[in-house]
N, C-alpha and C positions, 0 to 999 in steps of 0.2 A: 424678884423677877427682873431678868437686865431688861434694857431698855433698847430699842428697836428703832429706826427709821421707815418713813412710808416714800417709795420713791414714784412719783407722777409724771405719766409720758406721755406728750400726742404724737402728732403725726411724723414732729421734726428728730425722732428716735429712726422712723424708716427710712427718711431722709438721710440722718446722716450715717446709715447702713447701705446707703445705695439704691435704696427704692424706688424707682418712680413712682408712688402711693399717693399724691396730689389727686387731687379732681381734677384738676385741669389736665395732668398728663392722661389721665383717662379720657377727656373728650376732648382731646388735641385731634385724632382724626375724624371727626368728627363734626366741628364744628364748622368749618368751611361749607358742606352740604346743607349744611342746617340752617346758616345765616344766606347763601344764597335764595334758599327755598324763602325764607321768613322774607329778604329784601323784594321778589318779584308778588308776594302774596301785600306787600305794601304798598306796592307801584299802583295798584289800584284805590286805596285809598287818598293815595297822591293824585289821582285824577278825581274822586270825587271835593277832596281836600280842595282843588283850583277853583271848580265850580263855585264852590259854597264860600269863597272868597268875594266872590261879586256881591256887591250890595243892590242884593235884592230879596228880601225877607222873605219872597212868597217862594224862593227857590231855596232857601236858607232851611225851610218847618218843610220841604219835601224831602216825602220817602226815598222815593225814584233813584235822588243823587245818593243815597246812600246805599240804593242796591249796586248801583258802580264803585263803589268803595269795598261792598263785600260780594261783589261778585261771587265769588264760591261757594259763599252761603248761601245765596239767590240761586245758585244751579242745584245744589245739593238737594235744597225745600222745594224747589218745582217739581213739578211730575214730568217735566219737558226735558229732549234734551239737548245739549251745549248750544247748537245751531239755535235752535228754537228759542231757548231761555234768552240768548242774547238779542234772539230777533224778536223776540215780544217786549222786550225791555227798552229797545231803540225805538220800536214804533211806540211808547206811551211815553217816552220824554220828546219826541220830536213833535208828537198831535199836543202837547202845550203852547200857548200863543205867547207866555212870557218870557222861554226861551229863543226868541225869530232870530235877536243877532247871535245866538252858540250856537244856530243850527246845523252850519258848517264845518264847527268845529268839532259837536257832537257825533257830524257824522263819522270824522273823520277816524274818532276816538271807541267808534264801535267798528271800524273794519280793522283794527289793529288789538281789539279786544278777544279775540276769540284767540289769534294766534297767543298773546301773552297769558291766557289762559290755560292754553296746552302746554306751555312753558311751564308752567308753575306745574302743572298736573304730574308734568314727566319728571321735575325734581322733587316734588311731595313723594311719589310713588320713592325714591331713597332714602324717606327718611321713615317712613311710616314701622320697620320694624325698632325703631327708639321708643325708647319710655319718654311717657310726658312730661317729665323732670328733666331728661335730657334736654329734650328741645327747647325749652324755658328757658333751662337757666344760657344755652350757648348763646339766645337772640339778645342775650343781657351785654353779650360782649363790648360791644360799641358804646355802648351808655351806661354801664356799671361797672368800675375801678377793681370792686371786688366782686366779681361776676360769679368766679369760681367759688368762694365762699357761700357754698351750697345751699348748707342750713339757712343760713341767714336770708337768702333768695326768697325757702321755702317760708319762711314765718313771716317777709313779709310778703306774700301774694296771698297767705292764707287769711294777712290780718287786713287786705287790703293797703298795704300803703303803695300808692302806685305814683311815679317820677315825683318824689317827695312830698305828695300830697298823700293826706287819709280818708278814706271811704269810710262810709258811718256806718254799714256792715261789712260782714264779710265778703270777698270777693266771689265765693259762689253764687250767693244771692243774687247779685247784677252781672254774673257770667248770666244763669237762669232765666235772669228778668231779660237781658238782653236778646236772648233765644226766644221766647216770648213774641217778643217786639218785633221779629226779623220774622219771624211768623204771619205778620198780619199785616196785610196790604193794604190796609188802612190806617196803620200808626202815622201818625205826625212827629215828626222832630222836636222837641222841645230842649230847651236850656236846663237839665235837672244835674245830679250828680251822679249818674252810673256810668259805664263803660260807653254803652255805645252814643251816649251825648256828647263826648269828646272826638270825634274821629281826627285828630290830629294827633294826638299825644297816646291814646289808648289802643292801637293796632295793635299791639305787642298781645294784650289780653283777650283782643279779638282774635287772633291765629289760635292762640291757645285755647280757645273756644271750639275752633275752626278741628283742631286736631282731635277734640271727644265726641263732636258731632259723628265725625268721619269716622273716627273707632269703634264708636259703640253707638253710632247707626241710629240715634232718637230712643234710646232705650234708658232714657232717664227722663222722669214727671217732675221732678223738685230741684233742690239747691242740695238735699239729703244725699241726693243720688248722686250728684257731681263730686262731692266730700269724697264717697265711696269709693267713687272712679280713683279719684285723685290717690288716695290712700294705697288702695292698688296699684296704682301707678308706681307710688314711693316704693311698696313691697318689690316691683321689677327693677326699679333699679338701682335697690340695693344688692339684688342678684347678680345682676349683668356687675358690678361694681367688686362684690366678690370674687366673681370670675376674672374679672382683671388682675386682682391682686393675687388670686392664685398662678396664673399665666405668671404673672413678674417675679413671683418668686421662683421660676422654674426657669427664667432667663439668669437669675443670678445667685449662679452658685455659692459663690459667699458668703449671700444675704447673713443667715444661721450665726457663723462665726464671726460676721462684724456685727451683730447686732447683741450676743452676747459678750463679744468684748467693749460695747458701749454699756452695757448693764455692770461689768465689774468695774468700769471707770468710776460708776456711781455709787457704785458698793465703796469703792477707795475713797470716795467723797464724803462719805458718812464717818460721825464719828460713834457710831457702833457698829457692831460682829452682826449683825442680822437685819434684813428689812423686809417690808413687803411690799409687793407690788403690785401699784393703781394703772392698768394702761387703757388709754380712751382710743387706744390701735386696733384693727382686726386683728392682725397677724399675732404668731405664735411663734417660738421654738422651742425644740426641745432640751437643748444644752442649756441651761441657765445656769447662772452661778451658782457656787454653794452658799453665798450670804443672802440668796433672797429665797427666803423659805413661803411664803404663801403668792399667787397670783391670781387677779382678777381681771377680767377683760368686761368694762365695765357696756359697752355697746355689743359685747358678742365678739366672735369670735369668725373666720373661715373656715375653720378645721372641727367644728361644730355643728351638728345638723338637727341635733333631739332639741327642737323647736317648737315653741306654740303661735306664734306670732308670723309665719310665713315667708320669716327672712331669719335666715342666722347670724346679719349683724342690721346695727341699727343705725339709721338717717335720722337727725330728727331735732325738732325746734327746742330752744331752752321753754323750761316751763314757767318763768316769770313774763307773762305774756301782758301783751298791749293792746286788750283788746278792742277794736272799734266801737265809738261811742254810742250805739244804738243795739250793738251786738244785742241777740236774744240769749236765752239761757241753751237753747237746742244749738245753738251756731257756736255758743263758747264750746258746748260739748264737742263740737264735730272738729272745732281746730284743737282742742286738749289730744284728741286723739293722735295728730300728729310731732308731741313733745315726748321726747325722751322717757321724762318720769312713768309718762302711761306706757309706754313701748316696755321700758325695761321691766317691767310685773312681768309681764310674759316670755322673758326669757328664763330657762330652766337650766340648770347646774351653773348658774351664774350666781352662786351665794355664799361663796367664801368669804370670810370676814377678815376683811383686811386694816380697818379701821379699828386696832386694837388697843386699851387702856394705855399701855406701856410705851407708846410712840410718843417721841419726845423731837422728833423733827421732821420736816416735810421736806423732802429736795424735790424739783421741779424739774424735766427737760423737755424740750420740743411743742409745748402747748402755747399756744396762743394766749393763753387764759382771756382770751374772749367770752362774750355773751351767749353764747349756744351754749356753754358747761357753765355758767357763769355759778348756776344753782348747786351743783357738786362741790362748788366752792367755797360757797357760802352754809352747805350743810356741814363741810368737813371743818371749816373756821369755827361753827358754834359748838360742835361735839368735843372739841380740845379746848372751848374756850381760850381763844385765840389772845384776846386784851387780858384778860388777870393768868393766864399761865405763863409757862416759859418754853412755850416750845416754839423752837427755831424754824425758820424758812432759808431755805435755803436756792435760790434761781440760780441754775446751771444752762449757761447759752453755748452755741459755736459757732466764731466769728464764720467757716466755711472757707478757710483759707484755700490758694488757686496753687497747684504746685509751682508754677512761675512769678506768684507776688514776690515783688521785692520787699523789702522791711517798709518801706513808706507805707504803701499797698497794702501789706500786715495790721499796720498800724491802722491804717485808715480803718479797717472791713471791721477790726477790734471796738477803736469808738463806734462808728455806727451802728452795731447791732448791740452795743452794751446801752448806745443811748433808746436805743427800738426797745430795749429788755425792761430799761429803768422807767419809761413810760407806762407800759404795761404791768409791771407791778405795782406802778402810783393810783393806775385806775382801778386796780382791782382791791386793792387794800381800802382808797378813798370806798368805792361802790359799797364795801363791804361794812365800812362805817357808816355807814347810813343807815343800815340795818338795826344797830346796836342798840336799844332802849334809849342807855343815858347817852344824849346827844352830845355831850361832850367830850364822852371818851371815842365816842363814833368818827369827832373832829379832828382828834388829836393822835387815831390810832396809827398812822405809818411812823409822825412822829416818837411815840414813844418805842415802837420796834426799832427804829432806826436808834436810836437813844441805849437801849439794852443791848443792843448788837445782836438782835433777832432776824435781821434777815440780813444775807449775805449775797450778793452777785457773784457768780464764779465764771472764769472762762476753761470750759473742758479741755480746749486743747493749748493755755498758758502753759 
């Protein structure tokens, strides 16, 4: 039987066919609207925030000041309305006697409340037909580097780790508890660990609260219910997500022919007649080369619709999860649902077996080999037995040269993406040793690949 190559593509195959196929070029128009709305729904907890600055403790464990922080939520659970909610809410902080010297200021902050309240109404009303993953992840922008890095968003809001800190459950739980709390005009403020104990740093979890209230109207009893929501959610906007890619490929005609002349590039890379191909891409064509005789689309497909799962491609966390320290066995179940491994069961005519005996090398283009696949990685490393075989790796990068670089400029874009490449395989090889039983071949395995001349860096367009 010859022997055969398996070639592995992410996103940077549509890239560098011309794609716009980023998340971010997806909610480029988009996020403007979104962070506006998310920045006037925080101006209020900036005004409760100033309050609870003063040192005075009996003002500190009051409710009140936090109904001015979420105003929204406070109109949404009244039966009153805007006028009302806000004028019953002024007259119970001002008949306090240990607010006398803010009473000026109080008031001042409730005749300018109702206006910034319609404010926020009339930009909420544009965003309301986005998925709630949209809106999430665009409010990241300002404070998360890799905002766009979707998946990674998703696993950690679902595991709780919130502005580098970890919650000991799930974030449903203390979204839940927090609705709860805001429910009862008799909670007290306390110092504990959930969302709405922090009103300085956790706004962000509060909007996003603020957005399933409003959608789905109090028609959730549990944390069970919110999971639900959420999951739903992800199924929309994997849709709407789909849809864009479809749109983009109907802007660019060429898409088809550059993207199969970057697959025979990779056919040319290989040192056998035949491969097959692993893509973690939606996208399809139909020209493929003659050298790559089986394909898998390992997340689904666009062009795909005979579905069990509600989406014909898939969003979704790696399955080597972290889960929070208190997690229960009902809450791990409810975030497994949103990994990969559980999603992909339910995809149907996604079973080609592409992972065949006879593969004797892996070339690599456009994948981050990041944490969200991290697990495909580490399944495909142990079923070739990576450490006692000989089968070769091969990373295929492109520098993305400018047509006006000059050679400096060439040169420069070349080191830095080979150095971006060569890190990224240190991590994933080291990660992958760790895995290993014997802990010393787990130590020593990039070196001994590098040693055998098993993995190779290539530049596509050297």
């Amino acid at each position: 039987m010859e022997n055969k190559s398996l070639l592995v593509v992410g996103n940077g195959a549509d890239l560098y066919a011309n794609l716009d196929s980023t998340f971010e070029c997806f909610m480029n128009d988009k996020v403007g609207t979104i962070e506006n709305t998310y920045n006037i729904f925080s101006s209020f907890k900036n005004t409760a925030s100033e309050y609870l600055s003063k040192n005075n403790r009996q003002m500190r464990n009051d409710f009140k000041v936090f109904k001015i922080g979420l105003l929204p939520f406070y109109i949404k659970l009244s039966n009153a309305d805007v006028d009302q909610s806000i004028e019953n809410l002024k007259n119970e902080m001002l008949n306090d006697t240990y607010i006398e010297d803010l009473k000026t200021k109080l008031s001042l902050t409730f005749s300018n409340m109702k206006k910034d309240y319609e404010n926020f109404e009339k930009l909420y009303r544009n965003i309301r037909g986005y998925s709630f993953w949209e809106i999430f992840i665009s409010c990241l922008r300002t404070s998360e580097m890799s905002w766009y890095d979707i998946e990674k968003q998703i696993e950690n809001f679902m595991t709780g780790v919130l502005n580098k800190r970890k919650l000991d459950r799930e974030t449903s739980y203390y979204l839940y508890k927090s609705l709860d709390n805001m429910r009862d005009d008799n909670y007290r403020y306390e110092y504990e660990n959930g969302l709405i104990y922090d009103i300085k740093s956790e706004r962000l979890y509060m909007f996003a609260l603020y957005y399933i209230l409003d959608k789905y109207d109090e028609k959730f009893n549990s944390e069970e219910d919110i999971d639900k929501i959420l999951l739903g959610e992800l199924y929309e906007f994997e849709k709407e997500f789909a849809d864009y890619l479809s749109e983009n490929i109907k802007e660019h005609a060429d898409y088809s022919r550059d993207l199969a002349s970057l697959y025979q590039k990779l056919v040319n890379i290989s040192k056998n007649k035949s491969c097959n191909l692993l893509t973690f891409n939606y996208t399809s064509i139909n020209n493929m080369p003659n050298g790559i005789s089986k394909v898998k689309h390992i997340h689904g497909s666009i062009d795909t619709n005979d579905v069990k799962n509600r989406s014909n491609i898939i969003i979704g966390i790696d399955s080597n999860i972290d889960y929070p320290e208190n997690c229960t066995q009902e809450e791990k179940d409810s975030i497994y649902l949103f990994t990969k491994t559980s999603r992909v069961l339910n995809l149907v005519n996604n079973h080609e077996d592409v992972l065949e005996d006879n593969i004797n090398e892996i070339i690599f283009f456009g994948h981050s080999l990041g944490d969200s696949d991290y697990s495909y990685f580490q399944s495909i490393f142990d079923y070739y037995d990576l450490y006692s075989s000989k089968l070769v790796l091969k990373f295929v990068f492109s520098p993305r040269y400018k047509d006006d670089d000059s050679e400096t400029e060439k040169e420069q874009r070349y080191i830095e993406k080979r150095e971006s490449q060569s890190k990224k395989i240190a991590n994933l090889i080291n990660n992958y040793g760790q895995t290993l039983e014997n802990k010393d071949h787990g130590k020593n395995l990039l070196h001994k690949l590098l040693i055998e001349e098993r993995i190779n860096i290539i530049n596509i367009d050297g």
